[in-house]
N, C-alpha and C positions, 0 to 999 in steps of 0.2 A: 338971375344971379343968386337971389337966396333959394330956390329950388336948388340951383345944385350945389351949394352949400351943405342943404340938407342932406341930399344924395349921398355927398363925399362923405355924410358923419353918420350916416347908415352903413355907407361899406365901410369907414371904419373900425363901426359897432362890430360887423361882422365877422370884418377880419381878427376882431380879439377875442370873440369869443371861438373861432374857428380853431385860434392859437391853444385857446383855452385849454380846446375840449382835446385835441391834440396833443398839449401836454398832460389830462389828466392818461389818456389812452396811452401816451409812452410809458408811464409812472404805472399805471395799471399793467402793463406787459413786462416793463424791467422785474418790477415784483414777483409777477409769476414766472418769470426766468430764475430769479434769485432763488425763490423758495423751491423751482423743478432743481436748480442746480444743486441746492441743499439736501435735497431728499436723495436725489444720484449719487453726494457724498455719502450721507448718512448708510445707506444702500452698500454702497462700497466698504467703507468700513465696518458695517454689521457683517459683513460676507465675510472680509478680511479678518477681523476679529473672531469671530466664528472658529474657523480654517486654526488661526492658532491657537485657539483652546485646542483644537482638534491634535494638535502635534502633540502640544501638551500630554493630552489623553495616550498618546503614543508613545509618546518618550516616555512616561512612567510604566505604560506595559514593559517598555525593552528593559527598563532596571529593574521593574521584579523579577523579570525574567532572568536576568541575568544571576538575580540573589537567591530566588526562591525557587524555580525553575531545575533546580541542580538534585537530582539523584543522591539520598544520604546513602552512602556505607554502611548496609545493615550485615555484614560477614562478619566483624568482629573487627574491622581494620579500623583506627583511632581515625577521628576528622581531623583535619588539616587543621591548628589553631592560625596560620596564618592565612587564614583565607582573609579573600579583601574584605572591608566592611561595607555595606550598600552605603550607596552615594545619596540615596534620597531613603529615611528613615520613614518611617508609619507614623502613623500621631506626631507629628512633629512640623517644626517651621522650615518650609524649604522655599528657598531666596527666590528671586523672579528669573527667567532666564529671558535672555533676547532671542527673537528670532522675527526675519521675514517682517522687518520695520514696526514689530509692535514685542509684546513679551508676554511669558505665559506666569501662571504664581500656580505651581500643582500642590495639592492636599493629598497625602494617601493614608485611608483608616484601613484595619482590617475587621470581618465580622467579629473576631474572636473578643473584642472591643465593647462587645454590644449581649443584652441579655438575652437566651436563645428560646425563643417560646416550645422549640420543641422539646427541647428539657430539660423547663424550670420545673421546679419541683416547687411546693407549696410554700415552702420558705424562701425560695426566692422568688416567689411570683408576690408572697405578700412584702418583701423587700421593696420591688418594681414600684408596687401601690402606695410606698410609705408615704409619699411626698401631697398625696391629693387628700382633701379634705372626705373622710368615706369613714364611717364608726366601722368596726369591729366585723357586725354581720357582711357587710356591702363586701370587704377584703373576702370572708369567705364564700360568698356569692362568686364575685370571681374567679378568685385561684383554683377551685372545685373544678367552676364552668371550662376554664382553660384546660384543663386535662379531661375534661367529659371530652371536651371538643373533639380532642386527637386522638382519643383510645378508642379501638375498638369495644361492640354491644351498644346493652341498651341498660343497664344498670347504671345509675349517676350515683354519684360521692352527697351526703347528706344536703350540702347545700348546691349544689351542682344543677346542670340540666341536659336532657338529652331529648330524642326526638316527642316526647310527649308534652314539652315548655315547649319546642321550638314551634310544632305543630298548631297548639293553640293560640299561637300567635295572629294578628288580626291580618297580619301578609305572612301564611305560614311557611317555612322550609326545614329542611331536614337536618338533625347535626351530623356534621362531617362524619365524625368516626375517624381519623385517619392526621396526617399531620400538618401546619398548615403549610400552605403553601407561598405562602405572602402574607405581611405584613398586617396589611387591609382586612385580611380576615378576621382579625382579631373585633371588628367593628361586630359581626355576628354574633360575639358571645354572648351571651345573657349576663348580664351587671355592666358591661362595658358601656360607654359613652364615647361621643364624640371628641370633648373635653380630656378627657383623659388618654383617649388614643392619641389625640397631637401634641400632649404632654409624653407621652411614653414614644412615639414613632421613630425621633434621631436615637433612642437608647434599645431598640431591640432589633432580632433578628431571624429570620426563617433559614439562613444561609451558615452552613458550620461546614457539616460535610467532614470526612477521614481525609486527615494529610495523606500526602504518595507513600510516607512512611509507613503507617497506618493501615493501607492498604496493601503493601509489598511487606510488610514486617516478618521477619521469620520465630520473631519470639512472642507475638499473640498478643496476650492481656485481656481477652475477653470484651464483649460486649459491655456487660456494665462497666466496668474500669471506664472505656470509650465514653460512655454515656454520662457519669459521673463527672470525668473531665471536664466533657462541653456546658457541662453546669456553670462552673467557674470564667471568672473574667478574665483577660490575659490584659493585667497591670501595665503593659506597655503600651496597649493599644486600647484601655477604657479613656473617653474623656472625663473633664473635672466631672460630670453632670452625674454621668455612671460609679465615680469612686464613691462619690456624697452619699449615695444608698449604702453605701457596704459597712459593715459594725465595724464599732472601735474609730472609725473615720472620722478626722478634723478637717479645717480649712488647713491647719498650719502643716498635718501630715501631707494633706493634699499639695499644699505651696512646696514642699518639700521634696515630694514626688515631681515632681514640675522641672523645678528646680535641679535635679538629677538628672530628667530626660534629655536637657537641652545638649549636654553631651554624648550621652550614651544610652543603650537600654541594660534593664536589670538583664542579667544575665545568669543570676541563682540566687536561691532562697537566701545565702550569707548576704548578696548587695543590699536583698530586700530590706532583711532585717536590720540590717547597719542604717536603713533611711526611714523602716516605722519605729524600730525600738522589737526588739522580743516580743512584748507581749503582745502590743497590734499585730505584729507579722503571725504569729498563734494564733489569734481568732480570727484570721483573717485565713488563714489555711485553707480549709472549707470553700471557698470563694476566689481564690486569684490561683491563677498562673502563669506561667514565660509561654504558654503554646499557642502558637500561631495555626490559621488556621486555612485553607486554599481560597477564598472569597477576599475581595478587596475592594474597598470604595474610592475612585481616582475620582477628583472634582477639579476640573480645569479652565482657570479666569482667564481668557483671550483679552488681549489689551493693544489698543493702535497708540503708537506716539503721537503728541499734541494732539491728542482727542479724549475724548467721553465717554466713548461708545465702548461697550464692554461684552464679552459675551462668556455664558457659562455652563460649563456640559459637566452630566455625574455620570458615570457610569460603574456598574458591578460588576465587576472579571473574575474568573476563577482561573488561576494560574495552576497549570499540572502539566509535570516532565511527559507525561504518555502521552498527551495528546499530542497531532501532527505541528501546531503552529506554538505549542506550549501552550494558548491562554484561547477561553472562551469569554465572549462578551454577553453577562448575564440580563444585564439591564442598562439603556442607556436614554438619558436624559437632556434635554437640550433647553437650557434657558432657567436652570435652578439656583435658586439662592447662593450666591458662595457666602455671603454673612453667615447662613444657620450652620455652618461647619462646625464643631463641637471640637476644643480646643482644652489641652488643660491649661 
C-alpha cells in the first residue's frame, strides 16, 4: 500500500513537471509568434511607408513641373502676371498630405539656396569659412586651394596647391584641374578637414547649371554675367544657416526674412529692401538674388497611421522643359535624416 502511494506521488511529480515544461514551451513559442508577427508588421509598414515617401518624391516632381517646367517668353511678349502661384513653395513649410493609409510631409530646396563651389570666388569661399575656428593663413590656404582645384595648369595662387602638394603627399594623387563634381570632393583640398566639410556640406553645392532661359535666350549677357550670377544666393531659397554668413546680416533681419516667406517670395529688389532696410539690401547686392536655378532638393517623410515607423528619401532632380519627361533624377537617397533639413 505505501509502495503505491509512493508510485502515485512520482507520477504526480511527473505529471507537474510535464505540465511544467509544456507551458514553459507554449510561452516559449507564443513569444516567438508574437515577435515573428511584429517583425512582418514592422516589415510591412517599413515597405508601406517607404512607398509613400515615394509618392511624396513624386507628387513634388509633378508641381515643379507644372511651375517651373514651363517655357519663358523670350520674343518680347509680356508673361502672364496671372499665372497660378505653385502650390508647394521652396524653402518653405508644406502641410502633410494623406495618402494610401499613411501621409507624406514634402521639403523642397533649390540649389541656387546653397554656395556654388564652382564659382565662389575668394570672398566668398572666405565668407563659407567665417563660422570655423581657422586664423587668417588656414582661410587663405583654402579659398586659394579651392580654385587651384578647378582651374586648369599647374601654377597655384600664393597659398594654394596643385599637383606638386598633392604629389608629396604620403597617399599621393593628382589635383583635379577641372570643376568639382560633388560635394565630397571638396575633402581632397588641401586645408580642408573632415570637421569643417560637415559643417559646410547642407550649405554648398556643385549643381547650378543655365536655367532653359539661359540656354534658349536670344539676348545673351555673356558668360561672365552668368558666372558672376551663380556667385550669389537666391534669398528665397537660402536657409537661416546660409543667410547668417552673408554681411550686414542679423538674427532679427533674418526673423524677418522668415517672417515674410511664410506668405510669399520676394519677388524684386523693392520687396527686398522694404524687409532689410536700404542699406543691408545695398551690401547685400553683391550676394543675393530672386534666380532660381534647374537643380532641386525634394526630401520625402513616408508616415503609416497609428504607427512609428517612418521612412525617408532625398533625392536631386533637375527640372527642364526639353527634356522628354521634363525632369531628370540627379541623385537619390533612401533613409536620410528629414531632421537635418535646413529651415529658416
Amino acid at each position: 500500500m505505501k509502495l503505491l502511494e509512493n508510485q502515485k506521488g512520482i507520477a504526480l511529480f511527473l505529471v507537474l513537471w510535464v505540465l511544467i515544461l509544456l507551458s514553459v514551451i507554449v510561452g516559449e513559442f507564443s513569444h516567438a509568434m508574437r515577435t515573428e508577427v511584429n517583425i512582418a508588421r514592422n516589415f510591412r509598414d517599413e515597405a508601406q511607408a517607404y512607398y509613400i515617401a515615394q509618392a511624396g518624391i513624386y507628387q513634388a516632381i509633378f508641381e515643379l513641373i507644372k511651375t517651373e517646367a514651363k517655357p519663358p517668353q523670350l520674343q518680347g511678349v509680356e508673361f502672364d502676371k496671372k499665372e497660378e502661384k505653385p502650390r508647394w513653395r521652396i524653402n518653405a513649410d508644406i502641410a502633410a498630405e494623406n495618402f494610401a493609409g499613411g501621409s507624406f510631409k514634402v521639403r523642397i530646396n533649390n540649389e541656387s539656396g546653397k554656395f556654388d563651389l564652382n564659382t565662389a570666388d575668394e570672398d566668398v569661399l572666405k565668407i563659407m569659412l567665417a563660422p570655423f575656428k581657422l586664423d587668417s593663413h588656414q582661410k587663405d590656404v583654402i579659398a586659394d586651394s579651392v580654385q587651384d582645384w578647378r582651374e586648369e595648369g599647374n601654377f597655384h595662387r600664393v597659398n594654394g596647391a596643385k599637383n606638386d602638394y598633392y604629389q608629396s603627399l604620403p597617399e599621393p594623387y593628382s589635383c583635379k584641374n577641372a570643376e568639382f563634381d560633388s560635394t565630397e570632393e571638396l575633402l581632397l583640398v588641401r586645408g580642408m578637414t573632415q570637421e569643417i566639410y560637415d559643417g559646410l556640406k547642407e550649405m554648398i553645392t556643385v549643381y547650378r547649371g543655365d536655367t532653359y532661359a539661359d540656354k534658349h535666350s536670344v539676348f545673351g549677357g555673356g558668360e561672365y554675367a552668368k558666372t558672376a550670377e551663380k556667385k550669389k544666393i537666391n534669398i528665397n531659397a537660402a536657409s537661416a544657416e546660409v543667410l547668417r554668413l552673408l554681411p550686414k546680416m542679423t538674427e532679427e533681419i533674418i526673423q524677418n526674412i522668415t517672417e515674410y516667406r511664410k506668405d510669399k517670395d520676394f519677388e524684386s529688389d523693392a520687396e527686398i529692401a522694404a524687409v532689410l532696410g536700404p542699406g543691408v539690401q545695398t551690401a547685400l547686392m553683391p550676394y543675393i538674388t530672386l534666380k532660381k536655378y534647374p537643380f532641386f532638393t525634394i526630401t520625402s517623410l513616408g508616415m503609416i497611421q497609428d504607427s512609428d515607423i517612418r521612412q525617408v528619401i532625398r533625392v536631386l532632380v533637375e527640372i527642364d522643359p526639353a527634356m522628354d519627361k521634363k525632369y531628370r533624377i540627379v541623385q537619390w537617397s533612401d533613409r536620410y535624416d528629414f531632421s537635418k533639413q535646413s529651415r529658416n
